[in-house]
N, C-alpha and C positions, 0 to 999 in steps of 0.2 A: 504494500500500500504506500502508496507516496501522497503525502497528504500539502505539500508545500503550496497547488493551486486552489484547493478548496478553505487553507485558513487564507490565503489572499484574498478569498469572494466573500472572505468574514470581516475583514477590514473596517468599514462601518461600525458594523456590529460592536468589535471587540474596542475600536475608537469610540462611542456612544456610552457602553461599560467605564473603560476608562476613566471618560470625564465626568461621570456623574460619581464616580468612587470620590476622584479627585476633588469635587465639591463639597463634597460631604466626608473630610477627614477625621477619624478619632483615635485618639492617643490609645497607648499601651493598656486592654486590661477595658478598657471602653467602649471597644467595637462594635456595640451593639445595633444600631442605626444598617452595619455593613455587612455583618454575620445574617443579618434580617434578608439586604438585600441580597446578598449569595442564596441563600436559601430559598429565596422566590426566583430565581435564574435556572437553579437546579431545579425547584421544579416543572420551570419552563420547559429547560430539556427531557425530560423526563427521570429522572434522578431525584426518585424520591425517598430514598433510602438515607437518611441523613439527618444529623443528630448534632447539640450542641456543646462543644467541649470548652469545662470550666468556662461558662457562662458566657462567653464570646468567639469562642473558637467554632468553629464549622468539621465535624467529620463527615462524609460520604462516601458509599459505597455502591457499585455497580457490578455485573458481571456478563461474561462475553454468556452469545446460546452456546457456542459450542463445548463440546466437552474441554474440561483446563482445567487443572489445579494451580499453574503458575499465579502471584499476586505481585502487582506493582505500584506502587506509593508516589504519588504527586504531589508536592508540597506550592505553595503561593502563601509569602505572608503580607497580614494586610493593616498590620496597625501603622498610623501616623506619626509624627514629629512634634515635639512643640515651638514651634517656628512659625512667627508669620511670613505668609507667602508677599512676596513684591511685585508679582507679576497683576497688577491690577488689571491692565489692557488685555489678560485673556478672557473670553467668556466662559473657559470654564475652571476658574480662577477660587481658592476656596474660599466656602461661606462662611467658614469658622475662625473666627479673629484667633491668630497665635498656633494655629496646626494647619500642618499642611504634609501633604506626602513630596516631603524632599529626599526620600530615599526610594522613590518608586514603585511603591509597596500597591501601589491602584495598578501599577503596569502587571505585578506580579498575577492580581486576582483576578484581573480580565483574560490575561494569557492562557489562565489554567481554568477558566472557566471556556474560554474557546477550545483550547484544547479537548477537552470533556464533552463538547457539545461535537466536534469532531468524530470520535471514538463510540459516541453513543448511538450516532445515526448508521455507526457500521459495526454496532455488536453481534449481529449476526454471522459475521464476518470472522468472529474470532473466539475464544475462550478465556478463561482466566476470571481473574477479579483488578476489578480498577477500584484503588483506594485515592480518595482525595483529598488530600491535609489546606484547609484553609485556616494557617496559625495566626494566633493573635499573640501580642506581646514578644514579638523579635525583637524589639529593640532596647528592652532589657530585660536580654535573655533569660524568659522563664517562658516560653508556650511551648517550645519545643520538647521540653522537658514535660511536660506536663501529658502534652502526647504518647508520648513513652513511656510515662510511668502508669498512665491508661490501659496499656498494652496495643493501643492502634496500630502500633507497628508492627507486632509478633507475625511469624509467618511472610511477610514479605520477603521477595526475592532482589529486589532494587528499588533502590530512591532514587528520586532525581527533581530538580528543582531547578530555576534560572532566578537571576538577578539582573537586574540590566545596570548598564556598565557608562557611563558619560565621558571613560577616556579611550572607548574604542567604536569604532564608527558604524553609523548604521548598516544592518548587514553584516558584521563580521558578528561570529561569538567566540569571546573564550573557554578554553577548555584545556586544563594545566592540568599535569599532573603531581600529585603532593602539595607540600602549603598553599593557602590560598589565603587562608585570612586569620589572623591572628587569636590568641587566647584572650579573653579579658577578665580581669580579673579587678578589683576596687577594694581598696584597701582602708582601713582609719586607724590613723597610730594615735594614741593616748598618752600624753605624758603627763605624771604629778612630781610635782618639787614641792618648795615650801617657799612661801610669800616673805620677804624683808623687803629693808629701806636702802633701794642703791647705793647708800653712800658706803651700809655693812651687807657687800652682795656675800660674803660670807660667809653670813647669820643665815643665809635663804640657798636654796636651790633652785637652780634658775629655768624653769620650764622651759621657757621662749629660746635660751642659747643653747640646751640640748636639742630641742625642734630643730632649729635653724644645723646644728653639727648632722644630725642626722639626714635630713636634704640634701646635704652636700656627699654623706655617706654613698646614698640611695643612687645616687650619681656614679658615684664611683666603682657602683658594680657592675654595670654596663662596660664600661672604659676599661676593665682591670679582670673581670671575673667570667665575662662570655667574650667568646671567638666573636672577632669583627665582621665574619661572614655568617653570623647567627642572628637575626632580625631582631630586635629586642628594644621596648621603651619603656622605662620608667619614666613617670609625671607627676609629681607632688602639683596639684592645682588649689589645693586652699592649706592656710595653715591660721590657727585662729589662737592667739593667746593674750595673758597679760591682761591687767585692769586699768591700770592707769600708766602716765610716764616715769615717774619715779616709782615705783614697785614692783621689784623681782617678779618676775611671771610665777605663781602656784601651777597653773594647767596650761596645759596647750594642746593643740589637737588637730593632726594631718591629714588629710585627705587627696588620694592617688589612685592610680590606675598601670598596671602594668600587663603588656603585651608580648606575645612570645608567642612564636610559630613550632615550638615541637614543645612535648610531653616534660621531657626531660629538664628543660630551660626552665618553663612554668615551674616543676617543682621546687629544680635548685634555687630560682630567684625570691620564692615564698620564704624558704629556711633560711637564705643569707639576711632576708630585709627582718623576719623576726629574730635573730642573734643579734644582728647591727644595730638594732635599736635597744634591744634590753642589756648588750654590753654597754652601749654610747651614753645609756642613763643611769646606770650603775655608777660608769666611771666616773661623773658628777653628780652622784647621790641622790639620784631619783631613780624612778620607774616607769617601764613603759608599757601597754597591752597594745599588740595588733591584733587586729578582725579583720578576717578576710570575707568577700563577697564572689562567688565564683558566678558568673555571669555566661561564660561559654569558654567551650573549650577550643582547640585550634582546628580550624576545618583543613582537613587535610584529603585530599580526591584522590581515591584508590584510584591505580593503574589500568584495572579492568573496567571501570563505569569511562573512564576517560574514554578508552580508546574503543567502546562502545558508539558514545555519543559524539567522538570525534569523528567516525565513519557516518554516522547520520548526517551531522553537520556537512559532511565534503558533499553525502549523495545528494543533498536535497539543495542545497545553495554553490558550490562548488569548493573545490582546493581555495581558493581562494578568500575564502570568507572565515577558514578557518585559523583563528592565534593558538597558537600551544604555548607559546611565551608570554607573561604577563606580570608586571611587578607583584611581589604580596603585600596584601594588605592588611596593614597594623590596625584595621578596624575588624570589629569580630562578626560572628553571623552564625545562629544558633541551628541552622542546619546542621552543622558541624554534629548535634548529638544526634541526628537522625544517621550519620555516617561511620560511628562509633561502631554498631553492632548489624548494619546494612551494609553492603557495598551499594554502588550506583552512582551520581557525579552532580556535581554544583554546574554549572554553565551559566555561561554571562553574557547578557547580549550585548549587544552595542547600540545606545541612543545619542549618538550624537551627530548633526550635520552640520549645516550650511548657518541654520539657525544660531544666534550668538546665548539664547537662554538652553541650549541642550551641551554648553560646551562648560557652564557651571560646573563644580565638584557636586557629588550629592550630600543631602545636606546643608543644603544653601538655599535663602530662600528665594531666587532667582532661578532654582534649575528646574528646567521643563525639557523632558524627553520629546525627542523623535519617534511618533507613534507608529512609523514604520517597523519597529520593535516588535510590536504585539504580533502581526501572523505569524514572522518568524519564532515565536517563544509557544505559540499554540499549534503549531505546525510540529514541533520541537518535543513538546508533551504526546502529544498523539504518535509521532512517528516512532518514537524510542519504547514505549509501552507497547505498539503495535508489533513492533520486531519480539522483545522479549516473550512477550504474552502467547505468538504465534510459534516461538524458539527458533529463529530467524538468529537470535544473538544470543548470550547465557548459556 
């Protein structure tokens, strides 16, 4: 089955989806407005097998007539940003002051809902079970997990998911194999000393200047403790201490994020920044607690989903449309635990042209996709499931 001219004739369609997602954006854990409308699209298509997970999230299930035990897992996630959008002069520009999908998350759920609308007017065609993840709460990472720990996943034989991509051009997708996008992780270091009068700092313990040693520490493990060809960032972004000017700091209290593209990295750099701080506050007679926040872990594209979906990509768009090289990125993406205990592949499309608002990073509240994206990512869904399901690939 080659499906790349029939999501063309869906273009419209999956542009109409799109932009009404894109008007109607709701942050992490709130989706309910958009769970609502997935779930009247699904039963447009006929797809009415489908249920709502941890209160905002979308699962659905299908199956081919023909005899198949094979199951394939679709994922699209759909929650928003908190970001007011700038783009006034579109019409379909968001109605909600401060959220906007500047991470593409409306391109994702129209994709995979064309895709599905695709696949279902030719289940007769085929066997198996089509599993469709429409996650809420990606953007801090907790929907994926949530899935999972559901057991939605169990039994599938591959995942597979897109993301559209604003530094690769319309029409190309990528498709890399191993890292793709970093761990994240949020940390809060606590530090207590003991409050005196500057002029006797040592009557007191000084919160604020072990704070301040420690950031520089945190630093220092990057530069001196991981290989320079090891992708890694530590970020101390707020540090809050101290009452007034003259008064030795009692508390103070850090807050960070670190990224790491393999297993190994993530853990080492957890135990160094917890030693480095509770030696650093010792050493000038205080104490420190870090809390970790595990947000997602590092998505990493088996070998086998790649060069599955890299063959789809060359049949259906050509050699040409296909990147296997791609920078990693130190932003995370909670597919990642869908990839953990499935094989199958992340892929990325490309939204950006001619246009100067698709050449944004995402995340910004100026960027607006190339919606030439959409057939290719529902073309994309359908084709790769069609193969596996039919055992074409696997």
């Amino acid at each position: 089955m080659e499906f790349r001219k029939e999501a063309e004739a869906l273009a419209p369609y999956l542009s109409g989806l799109r932009r009404e997602f894109h008007m109607h954006p709701e942050v992490s854990r709130k989706e309910f407005w958009t769970a609502e409308r997935i779930e009247q699209e699904l039963d447009a298509i006929g797809i009415t097998d489908h249920k709502r997970v941890d209160g905002s999230g979308v699962y659905a299930v299908f199956h081919g007539d023909k005899p198949g035990e094979r199951v394939m897992t679709l994922r699209a996630d759909i929650d928003a940003l908190p970001i007011q959008e700038e783009n006034q002069d579109l019409s379909y520009c968001s109605k909600e002051p401060g959220v906007m999908h500047a991470c593409g998350h409306d391109c994702h759920a129209a994709g995979l809902l064309g895709g599905a609308k695709l696949l279902f007017a030719h289940k007769a065609e085929f066997g198996g079970e089509v599993r469709l993840f429409f996650q809420h709460a990606e953007e801090v990472g907790y929907g994926g997990r949530v899935f999972v720990k559901e057991g939605l996943l169990e039994g599938s034989g591959r995942v597979f998911g897109v993301h559209v991509a604003s530094d690769l051009k319309v029409g190309t997708v990528g498709v890399k194999v191993g890292p793709n996008n970093a761990s994240v992780d949020h940390f809060k270091i606590t530090v207590k000393g003991k409050a005196a009068h500057v002029s006797t700092p040592h009557l007191g313990v000084d919160a604020l200047y072990i704070a301040s040693q420690m950031v520089v520490g945190i630093q220092a493990l990057v530069t001196r403790r991981v290989s320079p060809v090891d992708p890694l960032v530590i970020g101390v972004g707020k540090l809050t201490a101290g009452t007034a000017y003259n008064i030795v700091a009692e508390d103070a209290e850090l807050e960070g994020t670190v990224r790491a593209t393999t297993v190994e990295t993530r853990k080492n750099v957890q135990e160094w920044i917890n030693a480095l701080c509770e030696e650093t506050a010792r050493l000038y007679g205080g104490t420190a607690r870090v809390e970790w926040t595990d947000y997602a872990t590092p998505l990493i594209n088996p070998a086998i989903g790649c060069e599955e979906a890299g063959e789809i990509v060359t049949d259906l768009f050509g050699s040409q449309a296909l990147v296997t090289e791609r920078p990693i990125s130190l932003g995370g993406d909670d597919f990642a635990e869908f990839l953990l205990t499935v094989p199958g592949c992340y892929a990325y499309v490309g939204t950006q042209s001619d246009d100067p608002h698709t050449q944004y990073p995402l995340h910004n509240g100026h960027v607006d996709m190339d919606e030439g994206a959409l057939p290719i990512a529902a073309a994309l869904h359908a084709e790769y499931t069609w193969r596996y399901l039919t055992g074409e690939i696997g």
